[in-house]
Backbone as JSON Lines, residues from 0, in Angstrom:
{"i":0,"aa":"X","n":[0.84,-1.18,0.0],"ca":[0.0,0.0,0.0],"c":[0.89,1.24,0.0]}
{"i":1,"aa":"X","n":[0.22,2.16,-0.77],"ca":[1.21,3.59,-0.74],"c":[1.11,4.31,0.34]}
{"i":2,"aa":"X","n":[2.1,4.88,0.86],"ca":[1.67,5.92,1.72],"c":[1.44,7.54,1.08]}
{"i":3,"aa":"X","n":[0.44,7.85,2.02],"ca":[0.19,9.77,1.43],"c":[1.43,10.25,1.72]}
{"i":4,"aa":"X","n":[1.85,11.13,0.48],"ca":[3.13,11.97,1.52],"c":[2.26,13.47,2.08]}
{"i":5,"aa":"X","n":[2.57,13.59,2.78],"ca":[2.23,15.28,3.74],"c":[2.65,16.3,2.29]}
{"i":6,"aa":"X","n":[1.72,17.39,2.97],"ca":[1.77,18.5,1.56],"c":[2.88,18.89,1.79]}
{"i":7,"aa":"X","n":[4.02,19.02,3.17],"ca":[5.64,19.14,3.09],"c":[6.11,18.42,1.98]}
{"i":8,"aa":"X","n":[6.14,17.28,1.86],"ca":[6.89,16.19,0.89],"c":[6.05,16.65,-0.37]}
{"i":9,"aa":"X","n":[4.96,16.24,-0.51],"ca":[4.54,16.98,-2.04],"c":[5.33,18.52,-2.72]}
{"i":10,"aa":"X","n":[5.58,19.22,-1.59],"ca":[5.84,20.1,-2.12],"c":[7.16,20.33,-2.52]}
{"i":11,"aa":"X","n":[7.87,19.6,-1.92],"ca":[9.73,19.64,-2.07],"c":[10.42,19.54,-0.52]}
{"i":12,"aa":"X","n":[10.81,20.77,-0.09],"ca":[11.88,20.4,0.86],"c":[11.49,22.09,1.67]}
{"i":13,"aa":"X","n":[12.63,21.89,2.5],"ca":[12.03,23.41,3.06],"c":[12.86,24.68,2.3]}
{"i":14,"aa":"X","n":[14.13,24.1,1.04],"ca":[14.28,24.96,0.72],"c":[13.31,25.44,-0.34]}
{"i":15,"aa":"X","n":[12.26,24.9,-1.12],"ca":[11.32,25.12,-1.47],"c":[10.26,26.26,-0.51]}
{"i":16,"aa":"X","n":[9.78,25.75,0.33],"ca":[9.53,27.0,1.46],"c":[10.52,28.27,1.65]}
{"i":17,"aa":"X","n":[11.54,28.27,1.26],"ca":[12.76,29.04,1.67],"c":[12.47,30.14,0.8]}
{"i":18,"aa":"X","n":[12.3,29.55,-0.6],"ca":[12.37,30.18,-2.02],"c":[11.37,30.8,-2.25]}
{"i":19,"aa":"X","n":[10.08,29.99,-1.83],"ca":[8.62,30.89,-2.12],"c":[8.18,31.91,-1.22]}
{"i":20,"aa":"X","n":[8.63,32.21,0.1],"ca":[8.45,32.98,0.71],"c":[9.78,34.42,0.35]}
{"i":21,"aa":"X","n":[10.93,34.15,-0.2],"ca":[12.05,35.02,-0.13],"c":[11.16,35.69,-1.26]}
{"i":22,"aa":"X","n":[10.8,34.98,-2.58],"ca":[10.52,35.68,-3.86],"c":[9.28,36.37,-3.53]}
{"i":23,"aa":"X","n":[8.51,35.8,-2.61],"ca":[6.9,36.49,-2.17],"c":[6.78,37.78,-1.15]}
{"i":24,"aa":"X","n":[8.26,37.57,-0.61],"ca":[8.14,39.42,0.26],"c":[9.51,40.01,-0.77]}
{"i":25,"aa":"X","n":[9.92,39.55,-1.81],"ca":[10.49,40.79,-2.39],"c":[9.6,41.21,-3.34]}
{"i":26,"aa":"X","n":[8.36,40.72,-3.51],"ca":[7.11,41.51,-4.03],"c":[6.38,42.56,-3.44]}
{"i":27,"aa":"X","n":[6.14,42.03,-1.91],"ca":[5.28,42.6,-1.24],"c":[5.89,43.74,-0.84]}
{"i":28,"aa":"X","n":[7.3,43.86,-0.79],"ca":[8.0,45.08,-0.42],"c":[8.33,46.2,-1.54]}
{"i":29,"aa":"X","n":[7.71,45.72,-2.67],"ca":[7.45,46.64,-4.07],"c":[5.93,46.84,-3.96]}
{"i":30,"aa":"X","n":[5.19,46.14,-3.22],"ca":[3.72,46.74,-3.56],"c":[3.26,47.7,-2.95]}
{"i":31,"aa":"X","n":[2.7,49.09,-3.32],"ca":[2.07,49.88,-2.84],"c":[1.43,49.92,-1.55]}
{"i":32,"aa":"X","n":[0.02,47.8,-1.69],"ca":[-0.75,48.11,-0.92],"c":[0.23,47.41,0.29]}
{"i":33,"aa":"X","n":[0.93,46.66,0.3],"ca":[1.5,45.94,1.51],"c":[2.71,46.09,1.76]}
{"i":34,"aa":"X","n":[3.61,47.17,0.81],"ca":[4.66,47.07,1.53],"c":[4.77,47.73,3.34]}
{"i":35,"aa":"X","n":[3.88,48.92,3.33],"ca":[3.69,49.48,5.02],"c":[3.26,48.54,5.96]}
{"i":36,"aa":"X","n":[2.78,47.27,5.2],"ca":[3.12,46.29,6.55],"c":[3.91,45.96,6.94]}
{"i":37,"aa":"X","n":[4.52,45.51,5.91],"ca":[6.08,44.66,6.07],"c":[7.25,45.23,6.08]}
{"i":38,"aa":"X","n":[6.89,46.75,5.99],"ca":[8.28,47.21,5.4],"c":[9.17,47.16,6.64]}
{"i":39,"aa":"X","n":[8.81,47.3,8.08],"ca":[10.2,46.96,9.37],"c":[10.0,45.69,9.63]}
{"i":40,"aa":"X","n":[9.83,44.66,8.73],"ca":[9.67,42.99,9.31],"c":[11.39,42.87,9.75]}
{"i":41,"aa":"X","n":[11.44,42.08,10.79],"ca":[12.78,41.64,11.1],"c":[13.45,41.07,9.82]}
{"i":42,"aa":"X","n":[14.55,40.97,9.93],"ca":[15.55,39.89,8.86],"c":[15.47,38.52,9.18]}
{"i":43,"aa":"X","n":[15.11,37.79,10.34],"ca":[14.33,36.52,10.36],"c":[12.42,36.27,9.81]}
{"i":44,"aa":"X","n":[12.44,37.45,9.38],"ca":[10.51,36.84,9.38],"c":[10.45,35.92,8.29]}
{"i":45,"aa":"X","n":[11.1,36.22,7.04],"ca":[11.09,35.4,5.56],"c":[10.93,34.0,6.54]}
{"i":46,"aa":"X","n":[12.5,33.74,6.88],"ca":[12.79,32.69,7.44],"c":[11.71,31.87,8.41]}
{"i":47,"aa":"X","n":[11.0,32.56,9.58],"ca":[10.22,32.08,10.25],"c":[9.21,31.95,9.43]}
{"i":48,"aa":"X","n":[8.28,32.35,8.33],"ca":[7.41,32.25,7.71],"c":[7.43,30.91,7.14]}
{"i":49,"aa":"X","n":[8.41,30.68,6.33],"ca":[8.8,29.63,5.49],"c":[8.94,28.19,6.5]}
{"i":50,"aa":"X","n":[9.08,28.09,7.73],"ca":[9.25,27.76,8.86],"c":[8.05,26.98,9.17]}
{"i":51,"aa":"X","n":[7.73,28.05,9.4],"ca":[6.0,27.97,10.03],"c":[4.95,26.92,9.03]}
{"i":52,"aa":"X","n":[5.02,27.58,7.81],"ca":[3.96,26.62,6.7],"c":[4.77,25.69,6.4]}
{"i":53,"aa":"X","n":[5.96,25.04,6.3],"ca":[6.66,24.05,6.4],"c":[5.99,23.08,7.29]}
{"i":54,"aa":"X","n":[6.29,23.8,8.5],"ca":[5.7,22.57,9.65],"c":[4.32,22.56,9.7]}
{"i":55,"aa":"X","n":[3.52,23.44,9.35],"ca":[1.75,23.12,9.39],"c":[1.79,21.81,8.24]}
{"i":56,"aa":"X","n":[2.37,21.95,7.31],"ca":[2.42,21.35,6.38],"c":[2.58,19.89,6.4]}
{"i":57,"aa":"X","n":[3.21,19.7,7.81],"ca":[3.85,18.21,7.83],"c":[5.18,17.9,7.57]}
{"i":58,"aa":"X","n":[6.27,19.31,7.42],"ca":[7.35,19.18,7.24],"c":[8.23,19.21,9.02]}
{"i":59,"aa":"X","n":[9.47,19.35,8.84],"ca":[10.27,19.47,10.19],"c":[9.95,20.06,10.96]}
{"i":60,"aa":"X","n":[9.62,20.41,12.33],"ca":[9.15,21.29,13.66],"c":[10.38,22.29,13.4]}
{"i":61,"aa":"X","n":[10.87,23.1,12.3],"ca":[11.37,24.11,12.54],"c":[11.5,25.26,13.19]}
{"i":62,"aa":"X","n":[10.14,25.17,12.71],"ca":[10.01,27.19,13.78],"c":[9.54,26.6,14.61]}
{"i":63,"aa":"X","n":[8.92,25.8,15.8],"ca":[8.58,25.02,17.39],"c":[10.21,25.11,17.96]}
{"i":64,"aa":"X","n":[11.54,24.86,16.97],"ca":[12.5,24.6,17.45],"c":[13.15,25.37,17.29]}
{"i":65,"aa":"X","n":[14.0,25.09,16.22],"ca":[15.17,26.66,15.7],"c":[14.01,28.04,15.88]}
{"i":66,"aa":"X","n":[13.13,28.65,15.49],"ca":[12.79,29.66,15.62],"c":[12.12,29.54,17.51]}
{"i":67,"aa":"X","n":[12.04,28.56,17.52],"ca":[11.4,28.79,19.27],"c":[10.22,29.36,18.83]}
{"i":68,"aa":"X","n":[9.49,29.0,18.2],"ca":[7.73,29.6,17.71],"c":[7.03,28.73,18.43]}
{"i":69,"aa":"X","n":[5.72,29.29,18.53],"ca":[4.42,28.69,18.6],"c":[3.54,29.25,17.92]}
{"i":70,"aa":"X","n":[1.89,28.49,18.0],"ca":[1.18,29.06,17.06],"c":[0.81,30.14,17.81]}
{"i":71,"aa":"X","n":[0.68,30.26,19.1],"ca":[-0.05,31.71,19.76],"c":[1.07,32.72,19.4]}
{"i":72,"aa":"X","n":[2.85,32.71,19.05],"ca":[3.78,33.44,18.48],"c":[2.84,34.21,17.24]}
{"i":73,"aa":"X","n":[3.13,33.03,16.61],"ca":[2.5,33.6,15.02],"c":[1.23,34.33,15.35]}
{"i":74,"aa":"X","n":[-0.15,34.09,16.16],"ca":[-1.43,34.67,15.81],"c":[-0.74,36.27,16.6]}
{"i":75,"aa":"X","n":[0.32,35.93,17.26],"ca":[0.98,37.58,18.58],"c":[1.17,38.66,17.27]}
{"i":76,"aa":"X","n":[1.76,38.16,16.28],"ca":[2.81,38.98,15.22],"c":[1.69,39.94,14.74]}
{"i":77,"aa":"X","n":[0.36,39.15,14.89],"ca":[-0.81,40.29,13.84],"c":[-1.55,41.1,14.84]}
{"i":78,"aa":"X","n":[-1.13,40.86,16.08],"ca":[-2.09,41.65,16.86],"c":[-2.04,42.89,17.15]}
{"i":79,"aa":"X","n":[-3.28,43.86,16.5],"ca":[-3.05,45.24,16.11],"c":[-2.25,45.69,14.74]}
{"i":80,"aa":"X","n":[-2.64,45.22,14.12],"ca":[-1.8,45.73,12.59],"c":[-2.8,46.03,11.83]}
{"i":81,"aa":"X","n":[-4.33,45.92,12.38],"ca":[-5.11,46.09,11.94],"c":[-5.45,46.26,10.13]}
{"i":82,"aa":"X","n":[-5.47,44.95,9.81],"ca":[-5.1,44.27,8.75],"c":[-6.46,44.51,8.08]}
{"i":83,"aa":"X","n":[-6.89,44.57,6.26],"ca":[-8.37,44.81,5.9],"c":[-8.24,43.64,5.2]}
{"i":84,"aa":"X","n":[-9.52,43.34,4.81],"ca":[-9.8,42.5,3.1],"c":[-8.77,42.43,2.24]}
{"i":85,"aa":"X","n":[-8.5,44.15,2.0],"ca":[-8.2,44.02,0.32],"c":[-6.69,44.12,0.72]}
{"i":86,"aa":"X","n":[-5.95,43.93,1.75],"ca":[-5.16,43.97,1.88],"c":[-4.71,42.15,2.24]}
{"i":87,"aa":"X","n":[-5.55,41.18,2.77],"ca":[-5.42,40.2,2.91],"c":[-5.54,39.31,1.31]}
{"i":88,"aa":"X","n":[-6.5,39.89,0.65],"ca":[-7.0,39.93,-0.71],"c":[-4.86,39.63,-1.73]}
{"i":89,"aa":"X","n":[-4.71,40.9,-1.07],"ca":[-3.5,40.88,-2.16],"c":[-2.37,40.01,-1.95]}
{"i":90,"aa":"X","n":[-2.27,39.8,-0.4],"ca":[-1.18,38.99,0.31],"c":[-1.31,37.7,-0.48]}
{"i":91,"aa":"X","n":[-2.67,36.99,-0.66],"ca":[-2.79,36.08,-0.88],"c":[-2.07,36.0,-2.46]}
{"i":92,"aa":"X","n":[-2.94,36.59,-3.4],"ca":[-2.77,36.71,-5.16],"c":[-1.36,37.22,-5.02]}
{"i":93,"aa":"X","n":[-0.57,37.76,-4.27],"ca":[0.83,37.51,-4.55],"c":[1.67,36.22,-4.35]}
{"i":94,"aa":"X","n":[1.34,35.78,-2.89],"ca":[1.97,34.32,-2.97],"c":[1.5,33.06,-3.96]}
{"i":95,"aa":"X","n":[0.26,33.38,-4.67],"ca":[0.03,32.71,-5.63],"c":[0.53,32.32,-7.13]}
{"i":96,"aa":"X","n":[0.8,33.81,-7.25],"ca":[1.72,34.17,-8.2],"c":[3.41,33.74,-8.31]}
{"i":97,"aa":"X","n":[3.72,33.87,-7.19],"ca":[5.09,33.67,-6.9],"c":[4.82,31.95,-6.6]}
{"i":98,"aa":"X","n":[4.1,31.26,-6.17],"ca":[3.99,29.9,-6.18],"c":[3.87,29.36,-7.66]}
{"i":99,"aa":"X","n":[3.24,30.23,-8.66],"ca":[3.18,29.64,-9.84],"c":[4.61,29.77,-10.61]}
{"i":100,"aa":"X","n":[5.03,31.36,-10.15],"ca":[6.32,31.88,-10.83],"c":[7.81,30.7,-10.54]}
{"i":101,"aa":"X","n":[7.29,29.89,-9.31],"ca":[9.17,29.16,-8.87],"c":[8.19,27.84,-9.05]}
{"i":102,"aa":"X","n":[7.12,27.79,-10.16],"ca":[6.7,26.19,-10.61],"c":[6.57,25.11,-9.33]}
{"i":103,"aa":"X","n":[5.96,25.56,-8.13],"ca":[4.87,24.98,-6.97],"c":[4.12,23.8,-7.94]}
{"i":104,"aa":"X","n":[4.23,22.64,-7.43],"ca":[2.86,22.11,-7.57],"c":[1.74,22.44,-8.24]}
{"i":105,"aa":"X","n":[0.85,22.22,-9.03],"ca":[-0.49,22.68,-9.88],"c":[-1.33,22.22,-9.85]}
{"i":106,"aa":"X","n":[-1.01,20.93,-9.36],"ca":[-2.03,19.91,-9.56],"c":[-3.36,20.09,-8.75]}
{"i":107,"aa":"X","n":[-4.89,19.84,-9.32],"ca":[-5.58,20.85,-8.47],"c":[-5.79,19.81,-7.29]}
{"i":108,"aa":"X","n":[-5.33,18.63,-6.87],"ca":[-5.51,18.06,-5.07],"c":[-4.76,19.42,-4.29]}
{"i":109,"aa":"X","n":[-3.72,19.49,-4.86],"ca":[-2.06,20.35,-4.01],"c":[-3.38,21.45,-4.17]}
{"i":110,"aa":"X","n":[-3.46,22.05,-5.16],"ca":[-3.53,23.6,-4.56],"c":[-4.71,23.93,-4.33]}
{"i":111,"aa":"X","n":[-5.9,22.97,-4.69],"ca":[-6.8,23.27,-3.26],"c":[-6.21,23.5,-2.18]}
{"i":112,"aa":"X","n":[-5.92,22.45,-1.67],"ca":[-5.44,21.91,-0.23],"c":[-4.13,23.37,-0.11]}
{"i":113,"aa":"X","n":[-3.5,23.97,-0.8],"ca":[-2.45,24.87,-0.52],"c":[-3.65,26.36,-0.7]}
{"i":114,"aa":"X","n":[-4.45,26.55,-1.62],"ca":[-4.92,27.52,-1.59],"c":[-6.13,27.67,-0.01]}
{"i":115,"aa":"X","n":[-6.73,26.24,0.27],"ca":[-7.11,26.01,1.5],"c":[-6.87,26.69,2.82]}
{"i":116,"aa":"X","n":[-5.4,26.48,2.7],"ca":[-4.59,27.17,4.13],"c":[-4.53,28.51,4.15]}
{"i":117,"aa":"X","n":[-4.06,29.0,2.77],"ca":[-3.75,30.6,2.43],"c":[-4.9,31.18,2.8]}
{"i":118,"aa":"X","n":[-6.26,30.62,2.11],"ca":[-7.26,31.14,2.64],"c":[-8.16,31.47,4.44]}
{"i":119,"aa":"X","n":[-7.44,30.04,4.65],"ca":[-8.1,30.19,6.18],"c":[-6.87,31.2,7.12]}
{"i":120,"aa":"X","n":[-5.33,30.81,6.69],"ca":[-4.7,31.16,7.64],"c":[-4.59,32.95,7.33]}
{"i":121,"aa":"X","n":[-4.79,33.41,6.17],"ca":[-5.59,34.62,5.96],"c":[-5.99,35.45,6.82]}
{"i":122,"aa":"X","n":[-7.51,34.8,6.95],"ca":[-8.48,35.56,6.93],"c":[-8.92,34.98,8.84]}
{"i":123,"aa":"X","n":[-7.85,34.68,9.56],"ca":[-7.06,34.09,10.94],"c":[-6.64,35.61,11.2]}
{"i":124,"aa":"X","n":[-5.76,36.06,10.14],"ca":[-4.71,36.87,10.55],"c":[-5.49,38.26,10.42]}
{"i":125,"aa":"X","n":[-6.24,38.12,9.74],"ca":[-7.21,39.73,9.77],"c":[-8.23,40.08,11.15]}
{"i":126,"aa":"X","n":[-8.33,38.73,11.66],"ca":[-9.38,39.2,12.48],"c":[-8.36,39.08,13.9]}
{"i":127,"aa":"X","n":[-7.25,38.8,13.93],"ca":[-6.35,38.44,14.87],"c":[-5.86,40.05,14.94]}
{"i":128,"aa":"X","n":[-5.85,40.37,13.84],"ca":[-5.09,42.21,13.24],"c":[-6.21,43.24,14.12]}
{"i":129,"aa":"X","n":[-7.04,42.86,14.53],"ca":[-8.45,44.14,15.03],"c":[-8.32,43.7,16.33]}
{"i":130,"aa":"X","n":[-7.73,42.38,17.47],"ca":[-7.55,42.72,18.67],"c":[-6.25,43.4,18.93]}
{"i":131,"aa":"X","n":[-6.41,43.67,19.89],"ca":[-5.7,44.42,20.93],"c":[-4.31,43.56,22.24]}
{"i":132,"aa":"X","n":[-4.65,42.36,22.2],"ca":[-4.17,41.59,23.04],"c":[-4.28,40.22,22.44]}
{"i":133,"aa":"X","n":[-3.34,39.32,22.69],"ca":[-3.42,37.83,22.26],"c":[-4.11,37.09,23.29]}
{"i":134,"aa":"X","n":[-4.93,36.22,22.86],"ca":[-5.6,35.69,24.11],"c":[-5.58,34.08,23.83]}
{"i":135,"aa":"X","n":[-4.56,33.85,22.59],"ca":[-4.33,32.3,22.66],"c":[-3.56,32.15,23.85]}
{"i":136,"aa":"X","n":[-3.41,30.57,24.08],"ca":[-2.38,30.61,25.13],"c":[-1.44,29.56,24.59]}
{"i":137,"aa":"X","n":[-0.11,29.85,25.2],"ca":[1.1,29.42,24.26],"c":[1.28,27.85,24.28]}
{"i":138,"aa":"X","n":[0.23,27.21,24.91],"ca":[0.23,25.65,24.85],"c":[-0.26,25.26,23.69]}
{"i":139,"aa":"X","n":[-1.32,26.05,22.96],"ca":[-2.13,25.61,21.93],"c":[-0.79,25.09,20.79]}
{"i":140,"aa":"X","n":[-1.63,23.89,20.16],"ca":[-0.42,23.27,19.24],"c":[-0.72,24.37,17.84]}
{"i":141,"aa":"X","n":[0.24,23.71,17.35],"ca":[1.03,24.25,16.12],"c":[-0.63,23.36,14.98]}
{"i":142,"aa":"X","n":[-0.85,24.36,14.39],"ca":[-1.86,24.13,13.0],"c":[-1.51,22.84,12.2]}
{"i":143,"aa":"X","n":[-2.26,21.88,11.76],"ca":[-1.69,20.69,10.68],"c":[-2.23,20.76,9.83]}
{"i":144,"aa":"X","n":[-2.56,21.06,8.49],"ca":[-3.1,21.1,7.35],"c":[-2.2,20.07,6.57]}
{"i":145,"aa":"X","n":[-4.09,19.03,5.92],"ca":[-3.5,17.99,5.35],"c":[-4.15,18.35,4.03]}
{"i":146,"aa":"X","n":[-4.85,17.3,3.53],"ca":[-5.26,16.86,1.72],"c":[-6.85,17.21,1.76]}
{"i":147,"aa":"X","n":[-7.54,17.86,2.7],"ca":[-8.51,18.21,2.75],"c":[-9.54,18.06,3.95]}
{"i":148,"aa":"X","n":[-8.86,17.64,5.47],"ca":[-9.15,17.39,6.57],"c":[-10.4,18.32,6.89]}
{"i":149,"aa":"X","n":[-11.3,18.32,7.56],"ca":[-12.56,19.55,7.89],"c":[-12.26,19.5,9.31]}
{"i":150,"aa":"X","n":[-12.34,21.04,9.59],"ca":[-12.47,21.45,10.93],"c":[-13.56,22.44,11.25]}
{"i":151,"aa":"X","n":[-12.95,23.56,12.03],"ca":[-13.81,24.82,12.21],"c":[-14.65,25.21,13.37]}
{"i":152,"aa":"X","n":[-15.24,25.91,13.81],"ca":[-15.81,26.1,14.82],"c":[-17.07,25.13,15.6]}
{"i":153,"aa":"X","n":[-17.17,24.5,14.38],"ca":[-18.5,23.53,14.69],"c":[-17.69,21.86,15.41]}
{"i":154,"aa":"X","n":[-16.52,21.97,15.21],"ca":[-16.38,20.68,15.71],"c":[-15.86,21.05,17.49]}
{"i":155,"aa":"X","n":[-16.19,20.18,18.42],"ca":[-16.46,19.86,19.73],"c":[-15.26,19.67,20.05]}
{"i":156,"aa":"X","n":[-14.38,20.16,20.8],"ca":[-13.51,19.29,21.21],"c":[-13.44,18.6,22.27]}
């Protein structure tokens, strides 16, 4: 029997993550509407980014380890940046672009399942952008996005 590989392994390696995030904020730092977000990001964020969707992904606990992240880290980074639509709108259609531009995966299982995350972990980060305070707490695990898993507010834990 085959095994599934994780959308990490579908996708390549983490220098693959490395590459699509480096080419996707030297966009965003030419764009009008998003470079004033990003424009004082540390010189680790590329890195932790690429990190981060790596390991949701099913790749290495990078950023849990070398970056010392968690997911309540990541939801901390947006709190108060007070983030809109059309600004989440563009974040997205750029990394899309740049996923098509360094030849990502196409196949439409992958990029559902990749456009999936972009979308939820999105539109996470916009409404995370309008509080004031983080109120995850830093035990909560790290996000897993697989091949089309359902979650969301309706399931019980």
């Amino acid at each position: 029997m085959k095994t599934i590989p994780t959308l990490y392994e579908w996708t390549g390696n983490i220098q693959t993550f490395e590459t699509l995030f480096t080419k996707f904020y030297d966009k965003v730092l030419k764009d009008d509407l998003l470079e004033e977000v990003f424009k004082h990001m540390s010189p680790e964020h590329i890195k932790h980014v690429a990190h981060f969707v790596a390991e949701v992904f099913g790749g290495p606990k990078l950023y849990t380890t070398e970056d010392h992240g968690s997911h309540s880290k990541m939801i901390g980074e947006h709190i108060g940046k007070m983030l809109t639509e059309q600004k989440r709108q563009r974040w997205v259609q750029l990394l899309l672009q740049t996923a098509d531009e360094i030849g990502l995966k196409s196949d439409p299982e992958f990029r559902s399942a990749f456009v999936g995350y972009l979308e939820w972990g999105s539109r996470l980060a916009v409404i995370n952008s309008q509080l004031t305070e983080n109120t995850m707490v830093e035990s909560e695990p790290m996000p897993k996005w697989g091949w089309g898993e359902t979650g969301g507010p309706y399931i019980q834990k």
